[in-house]
N, CA, C, O and CB atoms as a CASP TS submission, in Angstrom:
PFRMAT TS
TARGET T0000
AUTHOR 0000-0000-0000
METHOD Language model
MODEL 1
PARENT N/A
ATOM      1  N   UNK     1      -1.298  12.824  -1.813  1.00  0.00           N
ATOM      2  CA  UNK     1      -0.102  12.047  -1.582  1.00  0.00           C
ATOM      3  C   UNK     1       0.799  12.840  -0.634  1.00  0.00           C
ATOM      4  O   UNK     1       1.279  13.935  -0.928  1.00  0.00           O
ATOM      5  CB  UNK     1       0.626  11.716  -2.925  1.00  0.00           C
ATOM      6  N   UNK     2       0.959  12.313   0.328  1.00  0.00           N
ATOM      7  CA  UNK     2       1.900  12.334   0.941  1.00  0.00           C
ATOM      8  C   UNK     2       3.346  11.745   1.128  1.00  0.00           C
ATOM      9  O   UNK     2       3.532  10.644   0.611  1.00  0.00           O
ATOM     10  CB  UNK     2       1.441  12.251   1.529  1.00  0.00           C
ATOM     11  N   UNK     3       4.675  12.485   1.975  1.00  0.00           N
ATOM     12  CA  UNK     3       5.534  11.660   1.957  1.00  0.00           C
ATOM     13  C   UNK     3       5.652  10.365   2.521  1.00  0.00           C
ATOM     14  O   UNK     3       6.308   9.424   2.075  1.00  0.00           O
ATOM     15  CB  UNK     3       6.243  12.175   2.233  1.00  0.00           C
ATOM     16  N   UNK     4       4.671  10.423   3.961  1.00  0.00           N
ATOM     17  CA  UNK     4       4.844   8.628   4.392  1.00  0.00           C
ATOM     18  C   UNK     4       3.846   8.110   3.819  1.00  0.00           C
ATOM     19  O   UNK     4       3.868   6.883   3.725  1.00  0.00           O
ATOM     20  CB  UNK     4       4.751   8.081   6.043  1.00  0.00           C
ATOM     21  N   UNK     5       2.840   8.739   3.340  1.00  0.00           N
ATOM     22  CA  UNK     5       1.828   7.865   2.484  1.00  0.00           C
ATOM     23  C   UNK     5       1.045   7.922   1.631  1.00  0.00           C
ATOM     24  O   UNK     5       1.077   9.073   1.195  1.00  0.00           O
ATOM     25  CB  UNK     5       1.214   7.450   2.893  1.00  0.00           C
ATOM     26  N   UNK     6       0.195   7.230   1.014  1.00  0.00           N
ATOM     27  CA  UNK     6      -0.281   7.173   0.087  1.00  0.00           C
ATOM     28  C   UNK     6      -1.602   6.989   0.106  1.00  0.00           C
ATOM     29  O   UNK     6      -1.839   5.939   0.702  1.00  0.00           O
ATOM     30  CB  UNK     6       0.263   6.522  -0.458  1.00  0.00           C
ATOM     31  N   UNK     7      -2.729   7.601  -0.326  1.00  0.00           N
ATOM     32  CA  UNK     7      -4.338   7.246  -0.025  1.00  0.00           C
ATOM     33  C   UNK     7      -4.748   7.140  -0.890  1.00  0.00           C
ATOM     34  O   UNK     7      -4.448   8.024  -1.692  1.00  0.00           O
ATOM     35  CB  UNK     7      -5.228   7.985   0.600  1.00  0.00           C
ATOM     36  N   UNK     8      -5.598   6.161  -1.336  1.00  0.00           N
ATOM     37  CA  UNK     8      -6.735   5.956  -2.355  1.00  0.00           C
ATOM     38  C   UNK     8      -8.234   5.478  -1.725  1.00  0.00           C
ATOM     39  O   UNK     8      -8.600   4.851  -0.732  1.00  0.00           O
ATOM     40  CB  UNK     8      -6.211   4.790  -3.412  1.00  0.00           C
ATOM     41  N   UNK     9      -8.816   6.064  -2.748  1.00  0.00           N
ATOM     42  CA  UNK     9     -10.140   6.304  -1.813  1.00  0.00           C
ATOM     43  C   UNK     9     -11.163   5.409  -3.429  1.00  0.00           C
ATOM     44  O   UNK     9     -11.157   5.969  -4.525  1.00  0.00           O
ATOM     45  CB  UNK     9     -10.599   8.728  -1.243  1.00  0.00           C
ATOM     46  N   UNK    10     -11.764   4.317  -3.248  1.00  0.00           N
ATOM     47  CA  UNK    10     -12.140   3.653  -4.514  1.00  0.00           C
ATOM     48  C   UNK    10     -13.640   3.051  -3.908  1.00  0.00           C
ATOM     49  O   UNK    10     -13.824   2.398  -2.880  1.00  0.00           O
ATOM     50  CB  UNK    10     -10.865   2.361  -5.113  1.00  0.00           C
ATOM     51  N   UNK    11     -14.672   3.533  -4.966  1.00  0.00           N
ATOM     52  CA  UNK    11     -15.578   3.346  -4.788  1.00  0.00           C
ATOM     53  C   UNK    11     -16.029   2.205  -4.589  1.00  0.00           C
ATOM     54  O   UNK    11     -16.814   1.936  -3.680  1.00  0.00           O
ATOM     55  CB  UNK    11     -15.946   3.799  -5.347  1.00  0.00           C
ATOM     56  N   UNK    12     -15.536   1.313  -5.507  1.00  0.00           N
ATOM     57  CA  UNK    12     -16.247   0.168  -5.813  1.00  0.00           C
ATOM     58  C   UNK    12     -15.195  -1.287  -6.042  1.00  0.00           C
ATOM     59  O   UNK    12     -14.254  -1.389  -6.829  1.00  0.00           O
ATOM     60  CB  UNK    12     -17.111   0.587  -7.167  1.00  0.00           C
ATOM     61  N   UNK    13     -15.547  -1.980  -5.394  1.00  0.00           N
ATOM     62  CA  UNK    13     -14.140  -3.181  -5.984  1.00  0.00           C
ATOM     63  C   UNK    13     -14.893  -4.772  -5.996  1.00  0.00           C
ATOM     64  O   UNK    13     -15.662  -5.182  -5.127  1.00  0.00           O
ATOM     65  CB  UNK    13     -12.395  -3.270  -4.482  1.00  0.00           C
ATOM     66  N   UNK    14     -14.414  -5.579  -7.303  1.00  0.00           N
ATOM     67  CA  UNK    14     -15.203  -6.561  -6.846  1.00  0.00           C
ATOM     68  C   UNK    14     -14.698  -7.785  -6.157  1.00  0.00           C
ATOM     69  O   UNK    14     -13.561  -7.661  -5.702  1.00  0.00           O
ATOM     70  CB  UNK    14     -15.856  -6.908  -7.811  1.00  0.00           C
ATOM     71  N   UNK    15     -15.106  -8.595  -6.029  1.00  0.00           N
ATOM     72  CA  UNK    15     -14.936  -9.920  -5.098  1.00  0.00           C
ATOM     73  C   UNK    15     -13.766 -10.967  -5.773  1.00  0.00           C
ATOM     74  O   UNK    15     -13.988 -11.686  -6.747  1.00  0.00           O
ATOM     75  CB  UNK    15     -16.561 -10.810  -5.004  1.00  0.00           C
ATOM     76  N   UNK    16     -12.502 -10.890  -5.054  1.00  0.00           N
ATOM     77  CA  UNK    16     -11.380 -11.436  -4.994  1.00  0.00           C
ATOM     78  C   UNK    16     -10.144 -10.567  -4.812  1.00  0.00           C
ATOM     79  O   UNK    16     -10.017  -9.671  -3.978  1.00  0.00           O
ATOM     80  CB  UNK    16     -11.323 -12.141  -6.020  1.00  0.00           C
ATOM     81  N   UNK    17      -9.000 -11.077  -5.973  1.00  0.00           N
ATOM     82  CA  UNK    17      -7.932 -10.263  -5.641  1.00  0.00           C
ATOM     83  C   UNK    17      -7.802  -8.871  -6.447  1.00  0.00           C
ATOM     84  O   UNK    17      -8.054  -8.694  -7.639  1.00  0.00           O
ATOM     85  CB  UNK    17      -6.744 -11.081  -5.820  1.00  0.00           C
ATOM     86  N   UNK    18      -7.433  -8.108  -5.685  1.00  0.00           N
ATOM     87  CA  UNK    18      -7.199  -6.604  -6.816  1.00  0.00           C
ATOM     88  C   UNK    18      -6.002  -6.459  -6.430  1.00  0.00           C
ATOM     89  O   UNK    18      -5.660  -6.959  -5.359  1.00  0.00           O
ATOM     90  CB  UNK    18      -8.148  -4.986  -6.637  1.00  0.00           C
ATOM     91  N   UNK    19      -5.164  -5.796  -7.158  1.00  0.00           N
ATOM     92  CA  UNK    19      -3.950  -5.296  -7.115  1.00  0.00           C
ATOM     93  C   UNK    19      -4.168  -3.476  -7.228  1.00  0.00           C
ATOM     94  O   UNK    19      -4.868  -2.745  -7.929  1.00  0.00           O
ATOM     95  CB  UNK    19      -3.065  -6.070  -8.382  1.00  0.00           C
ATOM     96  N   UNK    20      -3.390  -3.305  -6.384  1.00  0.00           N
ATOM     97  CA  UNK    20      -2.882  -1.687  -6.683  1.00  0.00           C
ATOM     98  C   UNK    20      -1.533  -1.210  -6.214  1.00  0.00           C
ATOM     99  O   UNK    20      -1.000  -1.149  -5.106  1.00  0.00           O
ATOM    100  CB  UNK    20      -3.848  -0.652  -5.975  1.00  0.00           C
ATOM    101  N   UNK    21      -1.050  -0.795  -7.813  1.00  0.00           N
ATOM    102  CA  UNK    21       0.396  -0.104  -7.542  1.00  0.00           C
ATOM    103  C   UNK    21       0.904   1.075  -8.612  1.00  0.00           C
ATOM    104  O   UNK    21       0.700   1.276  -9.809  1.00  0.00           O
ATOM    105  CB  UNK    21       1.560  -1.331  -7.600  1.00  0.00           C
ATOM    106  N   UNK    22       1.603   1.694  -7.657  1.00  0.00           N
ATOM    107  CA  UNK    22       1.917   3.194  -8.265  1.00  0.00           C
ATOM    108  C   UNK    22       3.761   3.161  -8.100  1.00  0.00           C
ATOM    109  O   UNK    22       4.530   2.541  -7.366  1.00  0.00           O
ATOM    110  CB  UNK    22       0.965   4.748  -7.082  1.00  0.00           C
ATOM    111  N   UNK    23       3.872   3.811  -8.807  1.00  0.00           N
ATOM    112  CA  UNK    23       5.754   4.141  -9.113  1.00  0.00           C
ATOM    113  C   UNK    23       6.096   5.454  -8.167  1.00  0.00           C
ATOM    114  O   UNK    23       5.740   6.626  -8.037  1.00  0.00           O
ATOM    115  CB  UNK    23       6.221   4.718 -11.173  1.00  0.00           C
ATOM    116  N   UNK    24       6.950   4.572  -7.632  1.00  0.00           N
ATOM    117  CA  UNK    24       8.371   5.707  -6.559  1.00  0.00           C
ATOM    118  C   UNK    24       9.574   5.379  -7.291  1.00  0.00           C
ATOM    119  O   UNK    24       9.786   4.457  -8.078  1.00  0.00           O
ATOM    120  CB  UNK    24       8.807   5.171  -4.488  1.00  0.00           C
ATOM    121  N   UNK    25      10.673   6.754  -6.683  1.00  0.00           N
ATOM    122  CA  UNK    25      11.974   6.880  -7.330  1.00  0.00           C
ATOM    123  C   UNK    25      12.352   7.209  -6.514  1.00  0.00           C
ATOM    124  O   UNK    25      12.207   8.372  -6.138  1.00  0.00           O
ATOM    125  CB  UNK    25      12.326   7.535  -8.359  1.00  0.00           C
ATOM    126  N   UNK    26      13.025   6.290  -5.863  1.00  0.00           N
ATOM    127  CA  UNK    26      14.377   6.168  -4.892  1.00  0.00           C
ATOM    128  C   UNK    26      15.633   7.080  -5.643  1.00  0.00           C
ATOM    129  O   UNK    26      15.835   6.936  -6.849  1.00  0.00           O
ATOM    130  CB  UNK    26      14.928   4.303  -4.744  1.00  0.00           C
ATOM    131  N   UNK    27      16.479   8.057  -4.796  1.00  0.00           N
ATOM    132  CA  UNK    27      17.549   8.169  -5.172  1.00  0.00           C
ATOM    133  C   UNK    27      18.923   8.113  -5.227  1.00  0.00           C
ATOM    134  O   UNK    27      19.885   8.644  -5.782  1.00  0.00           O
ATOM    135  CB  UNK    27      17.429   8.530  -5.232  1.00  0.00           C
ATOM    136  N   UNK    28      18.529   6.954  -4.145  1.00  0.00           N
ATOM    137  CA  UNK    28      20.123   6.745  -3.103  1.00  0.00           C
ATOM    138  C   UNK    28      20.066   5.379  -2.907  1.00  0.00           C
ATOM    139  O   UNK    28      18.985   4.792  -2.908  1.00  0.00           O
ATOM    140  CB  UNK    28      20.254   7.581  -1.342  1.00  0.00           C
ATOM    141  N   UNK    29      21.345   4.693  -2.702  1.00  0.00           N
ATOM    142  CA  UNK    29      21.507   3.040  -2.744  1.00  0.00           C
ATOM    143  C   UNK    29      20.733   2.852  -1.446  1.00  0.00           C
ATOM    144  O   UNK    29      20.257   3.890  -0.985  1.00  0.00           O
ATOM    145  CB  UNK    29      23.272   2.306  -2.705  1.00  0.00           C
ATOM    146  N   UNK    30      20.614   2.238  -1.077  1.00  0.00           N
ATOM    147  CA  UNK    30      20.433   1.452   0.676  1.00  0.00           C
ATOM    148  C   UNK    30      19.376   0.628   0.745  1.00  0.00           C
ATOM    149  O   UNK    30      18.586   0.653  -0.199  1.00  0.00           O
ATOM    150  CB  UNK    30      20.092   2.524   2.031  1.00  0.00           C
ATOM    151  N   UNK    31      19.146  -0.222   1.802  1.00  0.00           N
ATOM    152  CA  UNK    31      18.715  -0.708   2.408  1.00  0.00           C
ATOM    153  C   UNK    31      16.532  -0.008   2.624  1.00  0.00           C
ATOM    154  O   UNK    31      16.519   0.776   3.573  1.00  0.00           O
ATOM    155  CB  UNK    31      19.958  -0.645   3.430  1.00  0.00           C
ATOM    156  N   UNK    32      15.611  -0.106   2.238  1.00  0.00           N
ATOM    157  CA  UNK    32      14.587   0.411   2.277  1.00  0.00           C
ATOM    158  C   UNK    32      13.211  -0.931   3.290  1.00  0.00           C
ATOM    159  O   UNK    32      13.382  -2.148   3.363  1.00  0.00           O
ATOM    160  CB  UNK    32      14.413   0.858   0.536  1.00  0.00           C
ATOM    161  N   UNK    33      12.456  -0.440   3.669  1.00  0.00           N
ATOM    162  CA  UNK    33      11.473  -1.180   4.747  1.00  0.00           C
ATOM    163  C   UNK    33       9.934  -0.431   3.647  1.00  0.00           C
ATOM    164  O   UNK    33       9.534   0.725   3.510  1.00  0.00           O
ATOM    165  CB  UNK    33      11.742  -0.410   7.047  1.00  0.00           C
ATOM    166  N   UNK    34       9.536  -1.543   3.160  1.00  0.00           N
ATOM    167  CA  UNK    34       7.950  -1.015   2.311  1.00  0.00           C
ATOM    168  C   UNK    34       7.955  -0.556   3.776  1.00  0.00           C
ATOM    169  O   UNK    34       8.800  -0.632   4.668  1.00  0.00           O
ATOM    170  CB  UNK    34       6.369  -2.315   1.463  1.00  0.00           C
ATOM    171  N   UNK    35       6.095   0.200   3.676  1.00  0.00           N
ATOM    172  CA  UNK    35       5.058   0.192   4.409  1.00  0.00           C
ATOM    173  C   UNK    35       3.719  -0.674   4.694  1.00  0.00           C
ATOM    174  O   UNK    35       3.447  -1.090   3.568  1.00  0.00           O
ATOM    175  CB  UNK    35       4.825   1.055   4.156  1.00  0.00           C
ATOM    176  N   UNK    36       3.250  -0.911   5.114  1.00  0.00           N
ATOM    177  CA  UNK    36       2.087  -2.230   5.222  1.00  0.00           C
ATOM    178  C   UNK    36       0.808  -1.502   4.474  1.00  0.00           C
ATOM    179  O   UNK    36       0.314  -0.395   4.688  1.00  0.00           O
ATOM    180  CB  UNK    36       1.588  -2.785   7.166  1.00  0.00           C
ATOM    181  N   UNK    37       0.567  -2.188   3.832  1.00  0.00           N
ATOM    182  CA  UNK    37      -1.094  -1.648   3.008  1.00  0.00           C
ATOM    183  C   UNK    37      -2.121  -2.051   4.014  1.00  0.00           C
ATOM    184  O   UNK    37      -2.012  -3.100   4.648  1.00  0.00           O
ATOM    185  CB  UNK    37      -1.607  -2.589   1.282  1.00  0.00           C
ATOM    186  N   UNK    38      -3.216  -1.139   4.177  1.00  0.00           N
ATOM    187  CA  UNK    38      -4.582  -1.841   5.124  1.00  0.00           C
ATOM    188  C   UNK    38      -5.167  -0.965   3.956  1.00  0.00           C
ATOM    189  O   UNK    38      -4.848   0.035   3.313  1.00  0.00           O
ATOM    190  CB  UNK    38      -5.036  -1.461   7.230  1.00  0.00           C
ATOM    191  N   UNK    39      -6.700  -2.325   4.062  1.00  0.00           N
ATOM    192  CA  UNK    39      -7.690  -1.827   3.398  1.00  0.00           C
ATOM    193  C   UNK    39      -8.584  -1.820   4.352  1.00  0.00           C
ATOM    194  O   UNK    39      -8.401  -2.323   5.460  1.00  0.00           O
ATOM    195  CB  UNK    39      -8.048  -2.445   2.249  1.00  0.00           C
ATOM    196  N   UNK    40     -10.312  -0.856   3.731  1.00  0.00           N
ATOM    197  CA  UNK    40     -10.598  -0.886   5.327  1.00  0.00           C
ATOM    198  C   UNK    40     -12.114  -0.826   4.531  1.00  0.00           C
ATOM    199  O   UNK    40     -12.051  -0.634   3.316  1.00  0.00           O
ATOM    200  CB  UNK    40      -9.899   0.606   6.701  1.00  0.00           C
ATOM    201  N   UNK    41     -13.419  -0.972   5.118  1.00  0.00           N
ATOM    202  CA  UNK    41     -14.877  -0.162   4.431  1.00  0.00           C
ATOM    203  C   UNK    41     -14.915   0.620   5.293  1.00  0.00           C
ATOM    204  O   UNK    41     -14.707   0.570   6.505  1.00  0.00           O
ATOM    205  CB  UNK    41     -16.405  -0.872   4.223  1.00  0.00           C
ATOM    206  N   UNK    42     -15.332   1.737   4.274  1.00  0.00           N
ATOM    207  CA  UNK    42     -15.827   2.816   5.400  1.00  0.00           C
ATOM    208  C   UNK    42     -17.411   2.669   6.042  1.00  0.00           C
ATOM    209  O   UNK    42     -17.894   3.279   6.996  1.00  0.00           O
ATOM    210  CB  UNK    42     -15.751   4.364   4.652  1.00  0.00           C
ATOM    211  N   UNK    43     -18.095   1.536   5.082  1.00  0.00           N
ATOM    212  CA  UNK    43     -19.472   1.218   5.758  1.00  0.00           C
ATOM    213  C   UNK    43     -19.842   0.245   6.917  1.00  0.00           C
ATOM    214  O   UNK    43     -20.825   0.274   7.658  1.00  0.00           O
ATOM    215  CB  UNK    43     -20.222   0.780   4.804  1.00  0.00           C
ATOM    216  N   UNK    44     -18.794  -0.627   6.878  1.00  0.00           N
ATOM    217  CA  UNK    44     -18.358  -1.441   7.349  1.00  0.00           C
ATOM    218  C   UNK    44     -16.560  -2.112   8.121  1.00  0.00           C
ATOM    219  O   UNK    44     -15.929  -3.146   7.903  1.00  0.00           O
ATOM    220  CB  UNK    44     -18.901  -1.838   6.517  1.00  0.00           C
ATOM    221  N   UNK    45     -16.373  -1.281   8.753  1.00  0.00           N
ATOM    222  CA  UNK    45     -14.991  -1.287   9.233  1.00  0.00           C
ATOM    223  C   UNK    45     -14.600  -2.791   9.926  1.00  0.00           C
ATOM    224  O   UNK    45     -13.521  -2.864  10.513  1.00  0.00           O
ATOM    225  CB  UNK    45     -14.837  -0.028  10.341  1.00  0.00           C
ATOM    226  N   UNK    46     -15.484  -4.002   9.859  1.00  0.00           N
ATOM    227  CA  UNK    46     -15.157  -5.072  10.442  1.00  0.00           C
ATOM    228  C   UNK    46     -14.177  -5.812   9.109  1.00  0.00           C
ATOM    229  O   UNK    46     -13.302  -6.677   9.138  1.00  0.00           O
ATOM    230  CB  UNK    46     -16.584  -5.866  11.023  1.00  0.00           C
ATOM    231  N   UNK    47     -14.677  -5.170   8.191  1.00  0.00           N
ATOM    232  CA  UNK    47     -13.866  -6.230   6.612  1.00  0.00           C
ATOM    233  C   UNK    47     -13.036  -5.456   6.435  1.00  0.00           C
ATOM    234  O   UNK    47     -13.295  -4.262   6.285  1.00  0.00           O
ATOM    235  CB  UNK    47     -14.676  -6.570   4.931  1.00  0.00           C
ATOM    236  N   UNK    48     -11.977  -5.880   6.410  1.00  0.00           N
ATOM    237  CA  UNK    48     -10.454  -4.857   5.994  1.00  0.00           C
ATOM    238  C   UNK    48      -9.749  -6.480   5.633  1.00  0.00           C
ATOM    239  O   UNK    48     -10.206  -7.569   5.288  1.00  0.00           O
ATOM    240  CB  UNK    48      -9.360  -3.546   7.812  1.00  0.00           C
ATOM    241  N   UNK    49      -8.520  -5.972   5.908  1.00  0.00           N
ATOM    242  CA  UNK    49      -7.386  -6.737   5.808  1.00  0.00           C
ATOM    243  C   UNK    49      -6.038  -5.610   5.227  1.00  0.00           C
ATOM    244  O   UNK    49      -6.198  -4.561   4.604  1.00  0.00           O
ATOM    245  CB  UNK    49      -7.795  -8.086   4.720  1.00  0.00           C
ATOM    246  N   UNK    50      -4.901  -6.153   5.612  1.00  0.00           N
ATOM    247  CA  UNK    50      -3.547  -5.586   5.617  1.00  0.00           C
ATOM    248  C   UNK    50      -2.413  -6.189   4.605  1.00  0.00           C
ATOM    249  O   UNK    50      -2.904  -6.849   3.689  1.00  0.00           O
ATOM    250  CB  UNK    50      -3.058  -5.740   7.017  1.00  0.00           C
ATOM    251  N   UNK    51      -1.098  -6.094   4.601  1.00  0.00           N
ATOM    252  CA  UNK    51       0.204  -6.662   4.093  1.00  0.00           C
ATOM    253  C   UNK    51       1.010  -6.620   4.832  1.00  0.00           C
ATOM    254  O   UNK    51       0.933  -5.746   5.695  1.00  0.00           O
ATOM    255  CB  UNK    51       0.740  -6.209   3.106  1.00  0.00           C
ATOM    256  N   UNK    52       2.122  -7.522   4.829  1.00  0.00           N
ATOM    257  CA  UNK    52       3.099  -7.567   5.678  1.00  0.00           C
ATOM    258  C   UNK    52       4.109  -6.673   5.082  1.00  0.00           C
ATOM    259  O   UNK    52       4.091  -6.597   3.853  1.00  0.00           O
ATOM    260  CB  UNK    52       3.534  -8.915   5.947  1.00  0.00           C
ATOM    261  N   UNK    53       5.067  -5.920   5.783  1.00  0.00           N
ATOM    262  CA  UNK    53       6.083  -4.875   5.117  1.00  0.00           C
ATOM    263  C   UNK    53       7.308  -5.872   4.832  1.00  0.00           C
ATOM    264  O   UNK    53       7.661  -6.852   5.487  1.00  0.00           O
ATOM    265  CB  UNK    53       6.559  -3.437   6.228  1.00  0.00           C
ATOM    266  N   UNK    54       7.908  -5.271   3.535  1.00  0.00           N
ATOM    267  CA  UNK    54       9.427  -6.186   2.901  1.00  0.00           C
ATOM    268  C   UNK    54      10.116  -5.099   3.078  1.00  0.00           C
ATOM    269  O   UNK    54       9.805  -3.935   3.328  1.00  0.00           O
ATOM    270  CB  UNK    54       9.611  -6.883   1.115  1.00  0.00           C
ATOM    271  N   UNK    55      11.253  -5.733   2.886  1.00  0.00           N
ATOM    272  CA  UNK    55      12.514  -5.315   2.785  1.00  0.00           C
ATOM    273  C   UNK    55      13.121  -4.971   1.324  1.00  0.00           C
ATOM    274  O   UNK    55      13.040  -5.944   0.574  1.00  0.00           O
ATOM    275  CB  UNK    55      13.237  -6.302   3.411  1.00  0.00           C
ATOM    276  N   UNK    56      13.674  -3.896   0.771  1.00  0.00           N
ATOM    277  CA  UNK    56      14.173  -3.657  -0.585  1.00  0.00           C
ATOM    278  C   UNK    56      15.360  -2.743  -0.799  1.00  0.00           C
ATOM    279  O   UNK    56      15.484  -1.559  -0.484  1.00  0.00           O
ATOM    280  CB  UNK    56      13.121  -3.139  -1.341  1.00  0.00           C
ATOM    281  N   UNK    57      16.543  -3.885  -1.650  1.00  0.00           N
ATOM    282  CA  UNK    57      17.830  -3.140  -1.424  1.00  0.00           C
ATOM    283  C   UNK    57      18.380  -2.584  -2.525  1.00  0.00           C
ATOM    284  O   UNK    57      19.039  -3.316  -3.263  1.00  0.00           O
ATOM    285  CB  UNK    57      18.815  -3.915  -0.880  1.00  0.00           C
ATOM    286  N   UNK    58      18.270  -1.652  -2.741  1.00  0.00           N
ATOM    287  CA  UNK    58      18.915  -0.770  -3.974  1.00  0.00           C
ATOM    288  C   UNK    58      20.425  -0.478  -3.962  1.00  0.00           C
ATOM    289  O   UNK    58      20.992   0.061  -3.011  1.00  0.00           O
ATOM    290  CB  UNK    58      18.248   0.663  -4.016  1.00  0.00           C
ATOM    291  N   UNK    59      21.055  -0.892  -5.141  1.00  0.00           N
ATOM    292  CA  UNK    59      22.461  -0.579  -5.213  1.00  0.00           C
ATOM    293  C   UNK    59      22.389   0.396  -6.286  1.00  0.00           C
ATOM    294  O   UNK    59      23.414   0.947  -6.689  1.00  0.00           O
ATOM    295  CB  UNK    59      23.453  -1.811  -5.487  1.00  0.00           C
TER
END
């Protein structure tokens, strides 16, 4: 883990939707921009797909 990002490296996944999420702690109010998720094969780099980045406002 890094600070701009985050890697997971998963062997195996099956056919539809998966979810994956892990906990951050913001410590200051403002205004925040996610980052875009890409998934990718490493056997096959034509099948991936991505997320669009949100917006998240902490008071």
């Amino acid at each position: 883990m890094r600070d701009t990002s985050a890697e997971f490296f998963i062997d195996k996944l099956r056919k539809g939707i998966v979810q994956i999420e892990y906990k951050v702690y913001i410590d200051r109010p403002g205004t925040y921009q996610t980052g875009i998720a890409t998934v990718q094969s490493a056997y096959a780099p034509e099948f991936g797909g991505h997320t669009k980045s949100l917006s998240v406002t902490v008071r």
